[in-house]
C-alpha positions as CSV (number, residue, x, y, z in Angstrom):
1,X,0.0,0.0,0.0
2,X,1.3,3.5,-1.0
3,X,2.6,5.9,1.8
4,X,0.2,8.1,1.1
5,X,-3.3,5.5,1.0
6,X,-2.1,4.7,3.9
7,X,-1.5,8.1,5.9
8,X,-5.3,8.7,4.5
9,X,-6.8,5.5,5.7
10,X,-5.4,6.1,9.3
11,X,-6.5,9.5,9.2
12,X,-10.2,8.6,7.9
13,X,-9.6,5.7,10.9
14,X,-8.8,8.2,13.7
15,X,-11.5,10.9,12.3
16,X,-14.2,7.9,12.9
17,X,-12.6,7.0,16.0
18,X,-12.5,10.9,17.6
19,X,-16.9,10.7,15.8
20,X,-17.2,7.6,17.8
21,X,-15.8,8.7,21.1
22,X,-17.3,12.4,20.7
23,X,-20.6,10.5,19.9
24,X,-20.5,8.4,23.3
25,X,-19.2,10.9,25.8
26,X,-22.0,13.7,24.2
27,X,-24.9,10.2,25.0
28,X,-23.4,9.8,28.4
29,X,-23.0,13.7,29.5
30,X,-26.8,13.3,28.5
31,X,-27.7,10.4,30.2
32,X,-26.1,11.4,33.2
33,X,-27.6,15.2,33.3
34,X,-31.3,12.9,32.6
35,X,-30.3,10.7,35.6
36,X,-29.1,13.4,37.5
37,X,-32.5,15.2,36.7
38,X,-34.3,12.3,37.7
39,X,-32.9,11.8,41.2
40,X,-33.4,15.4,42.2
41,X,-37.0,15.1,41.2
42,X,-37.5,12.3,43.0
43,X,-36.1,13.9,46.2
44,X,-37.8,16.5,46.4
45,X,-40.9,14.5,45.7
46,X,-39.9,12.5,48.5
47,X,-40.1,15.5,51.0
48,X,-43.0,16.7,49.5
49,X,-44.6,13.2,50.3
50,X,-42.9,13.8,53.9
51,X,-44.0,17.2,54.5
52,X,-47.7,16.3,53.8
53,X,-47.4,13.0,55.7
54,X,-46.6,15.5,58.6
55,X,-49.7,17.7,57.3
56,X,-52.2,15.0,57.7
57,X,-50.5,13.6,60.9
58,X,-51.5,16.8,63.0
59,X,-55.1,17.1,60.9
60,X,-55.9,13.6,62.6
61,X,-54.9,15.0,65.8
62,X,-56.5,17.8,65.8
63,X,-59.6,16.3,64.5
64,X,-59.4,13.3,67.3
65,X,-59.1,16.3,69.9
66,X,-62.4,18.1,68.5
67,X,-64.1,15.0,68.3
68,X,-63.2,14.0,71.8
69,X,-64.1,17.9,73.1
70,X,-67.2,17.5,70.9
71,X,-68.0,14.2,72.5
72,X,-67.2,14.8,76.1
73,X,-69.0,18.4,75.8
74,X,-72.2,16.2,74.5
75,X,-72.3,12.7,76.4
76,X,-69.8,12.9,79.1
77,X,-66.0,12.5,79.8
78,X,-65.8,8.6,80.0
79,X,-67.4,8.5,76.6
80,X,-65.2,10.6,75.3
81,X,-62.3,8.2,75.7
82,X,-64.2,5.6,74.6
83,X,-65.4,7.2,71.4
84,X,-61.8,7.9,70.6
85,X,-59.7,5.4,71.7
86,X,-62.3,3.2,69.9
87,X,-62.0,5.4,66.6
88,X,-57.9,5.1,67.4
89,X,-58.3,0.8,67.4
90,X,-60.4,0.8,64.2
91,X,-57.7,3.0,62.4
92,X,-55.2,0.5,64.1
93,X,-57.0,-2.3,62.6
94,X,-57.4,-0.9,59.3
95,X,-53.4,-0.2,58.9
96,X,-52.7,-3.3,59.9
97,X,-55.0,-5.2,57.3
98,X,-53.7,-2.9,54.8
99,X,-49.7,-3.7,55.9
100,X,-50.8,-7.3,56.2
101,X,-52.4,-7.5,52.6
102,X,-49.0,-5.9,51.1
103,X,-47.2,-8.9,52.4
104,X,-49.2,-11.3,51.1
105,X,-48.5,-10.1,47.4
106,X,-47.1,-13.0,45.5
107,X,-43.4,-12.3,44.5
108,X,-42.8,-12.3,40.5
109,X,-41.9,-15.2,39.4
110,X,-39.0,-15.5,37.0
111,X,-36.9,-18.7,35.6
112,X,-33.6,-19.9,38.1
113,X,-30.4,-19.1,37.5
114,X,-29.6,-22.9,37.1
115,X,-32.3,-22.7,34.6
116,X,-31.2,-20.2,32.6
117,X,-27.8,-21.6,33.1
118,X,-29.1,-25.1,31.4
119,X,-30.8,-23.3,28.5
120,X,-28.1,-21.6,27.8
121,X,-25.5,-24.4,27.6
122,X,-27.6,-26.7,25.9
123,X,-28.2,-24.2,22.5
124,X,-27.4,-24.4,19.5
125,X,-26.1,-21.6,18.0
126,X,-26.1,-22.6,14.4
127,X,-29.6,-23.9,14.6
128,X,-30.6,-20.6,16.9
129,X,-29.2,-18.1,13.9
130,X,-30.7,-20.1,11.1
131,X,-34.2,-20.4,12.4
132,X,-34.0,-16.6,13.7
133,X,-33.8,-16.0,10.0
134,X,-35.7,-18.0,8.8
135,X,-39.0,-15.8,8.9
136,X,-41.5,-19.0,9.8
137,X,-44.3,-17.6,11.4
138,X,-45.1,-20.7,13.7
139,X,-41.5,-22.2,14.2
140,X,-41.5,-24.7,16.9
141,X,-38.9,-24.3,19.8
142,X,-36.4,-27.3,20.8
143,X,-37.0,-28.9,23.6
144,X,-33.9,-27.1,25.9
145,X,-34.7,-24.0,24.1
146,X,-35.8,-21.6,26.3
147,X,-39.3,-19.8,25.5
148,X,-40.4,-16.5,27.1
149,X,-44.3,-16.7,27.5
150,X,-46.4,-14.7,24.8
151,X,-49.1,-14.6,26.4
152,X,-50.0,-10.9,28.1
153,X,-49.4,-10.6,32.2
154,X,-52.7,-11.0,33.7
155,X,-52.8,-8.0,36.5
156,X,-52.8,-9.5,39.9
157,X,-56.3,-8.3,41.8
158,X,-55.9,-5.3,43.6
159,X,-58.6,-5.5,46.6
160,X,-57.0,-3.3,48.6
161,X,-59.1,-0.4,47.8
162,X,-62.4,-2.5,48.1
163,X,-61.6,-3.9,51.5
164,X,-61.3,0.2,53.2
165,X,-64.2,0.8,51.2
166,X,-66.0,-2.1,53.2
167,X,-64.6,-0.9,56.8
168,X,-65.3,3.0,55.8
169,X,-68.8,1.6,54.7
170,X,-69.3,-0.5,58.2
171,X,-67.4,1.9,60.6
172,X,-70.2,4.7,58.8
173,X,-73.1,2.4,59.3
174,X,-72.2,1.2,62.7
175,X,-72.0,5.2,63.4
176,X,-75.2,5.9,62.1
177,X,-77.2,3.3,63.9
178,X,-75.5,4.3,67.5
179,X,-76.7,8.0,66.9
180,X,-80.0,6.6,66.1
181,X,-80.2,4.7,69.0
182,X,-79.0,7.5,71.1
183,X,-81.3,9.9,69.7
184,X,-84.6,7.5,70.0
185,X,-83.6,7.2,74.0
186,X,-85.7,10.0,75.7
187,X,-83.4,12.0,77.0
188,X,-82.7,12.5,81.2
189,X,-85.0,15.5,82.3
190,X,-82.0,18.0,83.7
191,X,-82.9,19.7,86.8
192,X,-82.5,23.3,86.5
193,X,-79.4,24.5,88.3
194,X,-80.5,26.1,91.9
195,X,-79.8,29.3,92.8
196,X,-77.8,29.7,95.3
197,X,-78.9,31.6,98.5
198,X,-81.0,34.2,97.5
């Protein structure tokens, strides 16, 4: 080869070369400005989470302590307490079924290393390449081939919803029927409140 082919084809080789490398380091200065864009977003979403967690911490205690005045104002102090440590159990309970039911999830099930391991030992490459091109529409897979499923993930049930619907649905009934109750008692004749010595 000429001096001078030559000189050209390592200068068209470097020129692709200095492309290629300009190419990657441009793809991951982006990729790392989109991942670094990501992760801030996601923090302050996280506080944001935190800060109304916070928020709605101190609107149930407030609310508790107005339904408590409410409650010992109306019916007394003992039933006060009751009212709300009951109302504090039932939010208990509730949390708990919830945290319970998240723990019950199945895991995803995926094939073993071992089994991937055999599949992947037990190809054939040469018949693998020639019936990827081979454009059969219904080929059939050897028997230590491995096949991913083609049918569609079915969604697993998602009752979570439902079931607080239910005990916001009971906990509202079982309300309703106590105030009715309460109401259809006559109420105790209160004795007027005697003067003191005239």
């Amino acid at each position: 080869m000429p001096p001078l082919a030559s000189a050209l084809v390592r200068t068209g080789l470097a020129l692709k070369l200095n492309q290629v490398k300009r190419a990657t380091s441009s793809y991951i200065r982006d990729r790392s400005e989109q991942t670094q864009g990501i992760a801030v977003s996601y923090a302050v979403a996280a506080g944001l989470y935190a800060a109304a967690g916070v928020f709605l911490i101190a609107t149930l205690l407030v609310g508790a302590t107005a339904l408590f005045r409410w409650i010992e104002l109306r019916y007394g102090l003992f039933q006060a307490f009751g009212a709300t440590g009951g109302l504090l159990l039932v939010l208990a309970a509730l949390f708990a079924i919830l945290a319970a039911s998240r723990l019950k999830r199945p895991t995803k099930q995926f094939p073993s290393l071992g089994s991937r391991l055999r599949v992947a030992i037990n190809a054939n490459p040469g018949k693998h390449e020639q019936q990827v091109t081979s454009a059969a529409p219904h080929r059939t897979a050897a028997p230590n081939e491995f096949r991913p499923s083609t049918r569609p993930a079915q969604p697993l049930p998602n009752n979570g919803p439902v079931k607080a619907g239910l005990v916001l649905a009971a906990t509202l009934a079982g309300w309703a029927f106590a105030r009715r109750r309460s109401l259809a008692q006559p109420a105790p004749a209160r004795r007027p409140a005697s003067k003191a010595n005239a």
